[in-house]
C-alpha positions in Angstrom: -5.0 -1.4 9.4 -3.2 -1.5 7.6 -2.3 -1.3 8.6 1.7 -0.1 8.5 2.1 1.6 9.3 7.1 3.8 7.0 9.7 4.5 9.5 8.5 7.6 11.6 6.0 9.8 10.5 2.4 8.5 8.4 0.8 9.5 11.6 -1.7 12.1 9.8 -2.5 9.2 7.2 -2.9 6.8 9.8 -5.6 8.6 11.6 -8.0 9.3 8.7 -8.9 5.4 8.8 -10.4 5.8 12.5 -11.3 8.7 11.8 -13.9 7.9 9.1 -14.3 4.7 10.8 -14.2 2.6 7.8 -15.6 -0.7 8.6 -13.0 -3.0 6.4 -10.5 -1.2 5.7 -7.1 -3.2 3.1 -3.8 -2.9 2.2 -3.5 -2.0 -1.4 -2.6 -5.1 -3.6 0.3 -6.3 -4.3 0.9 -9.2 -6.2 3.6 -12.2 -6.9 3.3 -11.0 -10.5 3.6 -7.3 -9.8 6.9 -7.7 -7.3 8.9 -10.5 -10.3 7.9 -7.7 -13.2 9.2 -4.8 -10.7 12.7 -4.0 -11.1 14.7 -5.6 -8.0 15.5 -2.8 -5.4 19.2 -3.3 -3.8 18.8 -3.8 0.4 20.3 -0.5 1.1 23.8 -0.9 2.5 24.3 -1.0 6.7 25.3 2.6 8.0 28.3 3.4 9.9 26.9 3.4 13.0 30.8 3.7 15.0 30.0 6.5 17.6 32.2 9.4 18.1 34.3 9.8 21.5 31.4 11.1 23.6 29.5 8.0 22.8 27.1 9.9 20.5 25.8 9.2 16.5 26.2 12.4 14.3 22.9 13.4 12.3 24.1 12.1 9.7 24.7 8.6 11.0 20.9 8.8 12.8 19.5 10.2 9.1 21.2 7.2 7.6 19.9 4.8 10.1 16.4 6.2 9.5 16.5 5.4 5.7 17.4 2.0 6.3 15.5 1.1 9.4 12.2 2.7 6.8 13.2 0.6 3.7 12.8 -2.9 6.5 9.6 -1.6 7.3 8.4 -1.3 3.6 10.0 -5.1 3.0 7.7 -6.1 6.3 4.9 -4.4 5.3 5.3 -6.5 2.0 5.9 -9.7 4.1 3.1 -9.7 6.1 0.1 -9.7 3.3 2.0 -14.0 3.5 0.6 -14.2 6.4 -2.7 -14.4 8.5 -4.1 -13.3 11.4 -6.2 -12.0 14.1 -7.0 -8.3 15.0 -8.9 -7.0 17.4 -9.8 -3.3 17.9 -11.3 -1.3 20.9 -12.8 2.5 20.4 -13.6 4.3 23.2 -15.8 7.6 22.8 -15.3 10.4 24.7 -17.2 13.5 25.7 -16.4 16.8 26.0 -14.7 16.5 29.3 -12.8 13.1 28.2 -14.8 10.5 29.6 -16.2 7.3 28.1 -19.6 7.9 26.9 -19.6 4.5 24.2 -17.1 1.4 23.5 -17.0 -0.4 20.2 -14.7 -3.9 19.8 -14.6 -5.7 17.1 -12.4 -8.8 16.1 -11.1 -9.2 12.7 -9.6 -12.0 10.5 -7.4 -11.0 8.1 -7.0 -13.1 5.2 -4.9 -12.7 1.9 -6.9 -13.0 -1.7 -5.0 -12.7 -4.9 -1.9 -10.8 -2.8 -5.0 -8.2 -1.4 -5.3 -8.4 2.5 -9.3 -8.5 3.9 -10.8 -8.3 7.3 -13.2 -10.6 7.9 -15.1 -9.5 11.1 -15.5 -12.7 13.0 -16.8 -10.9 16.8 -18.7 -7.7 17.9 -17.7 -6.8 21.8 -16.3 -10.0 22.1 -19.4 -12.5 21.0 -18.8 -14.0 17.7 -20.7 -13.2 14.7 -23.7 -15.3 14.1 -26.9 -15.3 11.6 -27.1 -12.7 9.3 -24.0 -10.5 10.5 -21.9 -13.8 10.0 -23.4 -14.8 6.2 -23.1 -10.9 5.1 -18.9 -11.0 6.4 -19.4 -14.5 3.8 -21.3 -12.5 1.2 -18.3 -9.8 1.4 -15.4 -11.8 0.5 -17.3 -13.9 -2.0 -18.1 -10.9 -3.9 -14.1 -9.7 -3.3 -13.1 -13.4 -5.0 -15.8 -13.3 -8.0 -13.8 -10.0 -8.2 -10.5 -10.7 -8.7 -12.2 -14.3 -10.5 -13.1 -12.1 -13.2 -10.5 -9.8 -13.3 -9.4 -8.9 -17.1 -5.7 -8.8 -17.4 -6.4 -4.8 -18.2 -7.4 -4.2 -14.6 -4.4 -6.5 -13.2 -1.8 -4.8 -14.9 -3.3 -1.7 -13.9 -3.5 -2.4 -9.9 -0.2 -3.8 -10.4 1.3 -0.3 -11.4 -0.6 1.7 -9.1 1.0 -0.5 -6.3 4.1 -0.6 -7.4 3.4 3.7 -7.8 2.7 3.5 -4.3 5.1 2.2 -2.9 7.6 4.2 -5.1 6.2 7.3 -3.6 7.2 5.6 -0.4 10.3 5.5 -1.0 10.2 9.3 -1.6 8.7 9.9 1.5 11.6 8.2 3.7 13.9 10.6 2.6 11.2 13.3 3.3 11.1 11.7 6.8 15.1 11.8 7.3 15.2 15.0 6.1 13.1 16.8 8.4 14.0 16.2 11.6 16.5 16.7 13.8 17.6 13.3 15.8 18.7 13.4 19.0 20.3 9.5 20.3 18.7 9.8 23.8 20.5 6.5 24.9 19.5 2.5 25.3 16.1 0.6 26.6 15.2 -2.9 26.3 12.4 -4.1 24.7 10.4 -7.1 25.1 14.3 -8.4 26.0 16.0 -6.9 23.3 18.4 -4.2 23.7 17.2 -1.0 21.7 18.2 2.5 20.8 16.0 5.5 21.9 15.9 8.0 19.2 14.1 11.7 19.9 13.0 13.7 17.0 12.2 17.2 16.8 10.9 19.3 13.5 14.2 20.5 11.5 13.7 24.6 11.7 13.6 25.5 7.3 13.2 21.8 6.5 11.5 22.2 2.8 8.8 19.5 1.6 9.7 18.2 -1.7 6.2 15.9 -1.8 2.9 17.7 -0.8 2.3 14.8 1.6 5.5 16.0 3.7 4.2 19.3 4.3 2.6 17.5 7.5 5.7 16.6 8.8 6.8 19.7 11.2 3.5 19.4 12.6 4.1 15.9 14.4 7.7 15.5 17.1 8.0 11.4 18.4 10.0 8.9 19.6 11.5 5.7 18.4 13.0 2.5 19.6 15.3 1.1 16.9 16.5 -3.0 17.5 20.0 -2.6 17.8 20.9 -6.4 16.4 18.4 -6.4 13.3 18.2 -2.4 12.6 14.0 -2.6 12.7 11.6 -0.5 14.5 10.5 -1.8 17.7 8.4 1.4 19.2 7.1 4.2 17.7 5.5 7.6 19.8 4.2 9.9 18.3 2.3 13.4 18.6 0.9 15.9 17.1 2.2 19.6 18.3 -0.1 21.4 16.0 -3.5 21.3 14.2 -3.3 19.4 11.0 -5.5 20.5 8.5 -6.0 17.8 5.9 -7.4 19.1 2.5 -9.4 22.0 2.4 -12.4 20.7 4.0 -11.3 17.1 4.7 -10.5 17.1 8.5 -8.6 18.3 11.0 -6.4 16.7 13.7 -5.9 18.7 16.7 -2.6 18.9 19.3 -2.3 16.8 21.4 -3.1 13.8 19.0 -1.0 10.8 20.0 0.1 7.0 18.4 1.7 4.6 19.7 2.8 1.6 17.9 5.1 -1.9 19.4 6.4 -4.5 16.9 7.5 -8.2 17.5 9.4 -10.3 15.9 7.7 -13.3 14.2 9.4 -16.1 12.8 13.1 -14.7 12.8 12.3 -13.0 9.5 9.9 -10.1 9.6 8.8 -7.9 12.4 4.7 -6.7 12.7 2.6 -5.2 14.8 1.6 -6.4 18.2 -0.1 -3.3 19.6 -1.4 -0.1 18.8 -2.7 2.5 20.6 -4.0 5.8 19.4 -5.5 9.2 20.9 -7.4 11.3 18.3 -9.0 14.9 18.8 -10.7 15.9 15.0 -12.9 17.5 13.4 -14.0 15.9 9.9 -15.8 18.2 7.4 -15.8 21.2 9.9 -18.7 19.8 11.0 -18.3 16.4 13.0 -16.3 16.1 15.7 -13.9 12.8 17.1 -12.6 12.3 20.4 -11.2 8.8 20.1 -9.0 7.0 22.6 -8.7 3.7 20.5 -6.3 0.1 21.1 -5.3 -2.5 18.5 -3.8 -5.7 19.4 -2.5 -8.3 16.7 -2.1 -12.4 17.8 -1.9 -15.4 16.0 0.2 -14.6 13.2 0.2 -17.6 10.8 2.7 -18.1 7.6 0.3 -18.7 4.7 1.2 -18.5 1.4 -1.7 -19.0 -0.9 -1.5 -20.0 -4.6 -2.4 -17.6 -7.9 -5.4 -19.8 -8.2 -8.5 -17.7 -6.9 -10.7 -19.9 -5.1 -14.1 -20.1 -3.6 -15.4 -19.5 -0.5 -15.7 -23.3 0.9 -12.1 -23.6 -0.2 -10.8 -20.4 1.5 -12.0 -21.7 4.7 -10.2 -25.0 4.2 -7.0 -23.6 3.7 -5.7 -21.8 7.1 -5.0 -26.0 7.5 -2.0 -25.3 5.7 -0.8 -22.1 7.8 2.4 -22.8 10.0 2.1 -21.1 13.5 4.3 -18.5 13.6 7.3 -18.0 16.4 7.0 -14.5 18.3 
């Protein structure tokens, strides 16, 4: 899911996915190509993160901190289309009155073709695919490689921009993020082991959207555990404190909507997602309604690096030989 989640707030964004319940959902492509003709973005320097005599970080220090902790989290996000792995997603549906009334898993392999990240759904509630549901996940990807086989150089160049356009806009959207909240540094917790700050943040009374997408932002209050040694996000809590009206008719996310997101560290380079857990209230179209408690776990990360070479399906299936385990 994408699946990545900047550094606080894409909470509203992150919801529409589940919402619609979009079957095989990717990250938008990025490729070798597009990153080398991109102009090369300087690691944004390490804030002064001294405290003052009470033992406290000024807002300005914790606004700071935000902007570089959310420009890691774009460099992972970027990271981990080089490597595969396994997801696996639970969606409980709830009545009126909150309780189960249906559950829905399903497993995912997620692959990398041509820089693009597919899911591959390898088990329903547990029980691999077989028989036809298996050769149609097959039919799927084949038709995603004869894609990008046949790709004119048009159509590259133009995915190329509209990824690099995106995650511009990303960019813009941290400083949105900073900008609109004021941080409180509620002290220290470790996590998984490592010692992390706790980080409260509440809507900024007058904060001013710049980008239409930030006029979400007041609506949504969280928490966040920053690593202390390698300045990433660790934990992220977030919920909604008012209805969130998404496009005129679009949808609608109710209070009381929550996410919850932990992180690892994989291979002493990159941190990802380990678990996910979300609460959604909505209503899409006026008309349908969700009330979703839903769980995402993500194991096996593998290092893969795949060539420029667009390959079949046989040979897609013989490569994971060359992934290198990773080390959580």
């Amino acid at each position: 899911m994408g699946t990545r989640f900047l550094a606080f707030i894409l909470f509203a964004f992150i919801c529409l996915p589940a919402i619609a319940q979009q079957e095989s959902p990717s990250s938008p492509a990025v490729t070798d190509s597009a990153i080398e003709a991109s102009p090369a973005k300087k690691a944004p320097p390490a804030p002064d993160l001294t405290p003052d005599a009470n033992g406290k970080l000024s807002q300005q220090q914790m606004q700071e901190l935000f902007r570089v902790v959310a420009e890691k989290d774009m460099e992972n996000d970027k990271r981990q289309r080089d490597y595969t792995y396994i997801e696996r997603e639970v969606q409980t549906n709830l009545d009126g009155k909150g309780q189960a009334k249906s559950k829905e898993i399903k497993t995912y392999e997620v692959l990398e073709i041509d820089g693009e990240q597919v899911q591959r759904l390898i088990a329903k509630d547990d029980k691999p695919l077989e028989g036809k549901d298996a050769a149609k996940e097959e039919e799927k990807i084949q038709k995603i490689i004869d894609k990008r086989k046949n790709e004119s150089d048009d159509d590259r160049r133009k995915r190329e921009q509209k990824a690099e356009k995106e995650r511009e806009d990303g960019r813009k959207f941290v400083g949105e993020v900073a900008d609109a909240y004021n941080f409180t540094l509620v002290g220290t917790e470790l996590v998984d082991g490592r010692e992390a700050w706790v980080i409260d943040g509440e809507p900024r009374p007058g904060y001013e959207p710049h980008m239409k997408e930030a006029k979400f932002l007041p609506k949504f209050r969280g928490r966040v555990w920053i690593d202390k040694a390698d300045l990433q996000l660790s934990k992220l809590n977030v919920e909604a404190i008012d209805t969130v009206s998404i496009g005129l008719f679009l949808a609608r996310i109710h209070k009381g909507t929550r996410f919850l997101l932990e992180q690892t560290r994989v291979n002493d380079e990159v941190w990802l997602p380990q678990h996910v857990t979300f609460k959604v209230d909505a209503r899409v179209a006026l008309l349908k309604g969700f009330n979703v408690d839903g769980e995402q776990t993500y194991r096996d990360y593998k290092k893969f690096r795949t060539s420029t070479r667009i390959v079949s399906m046989g040979e897609v299936h013989e490569q994971p030989a060359v992934a290198e385990p990773s080390k959580q």
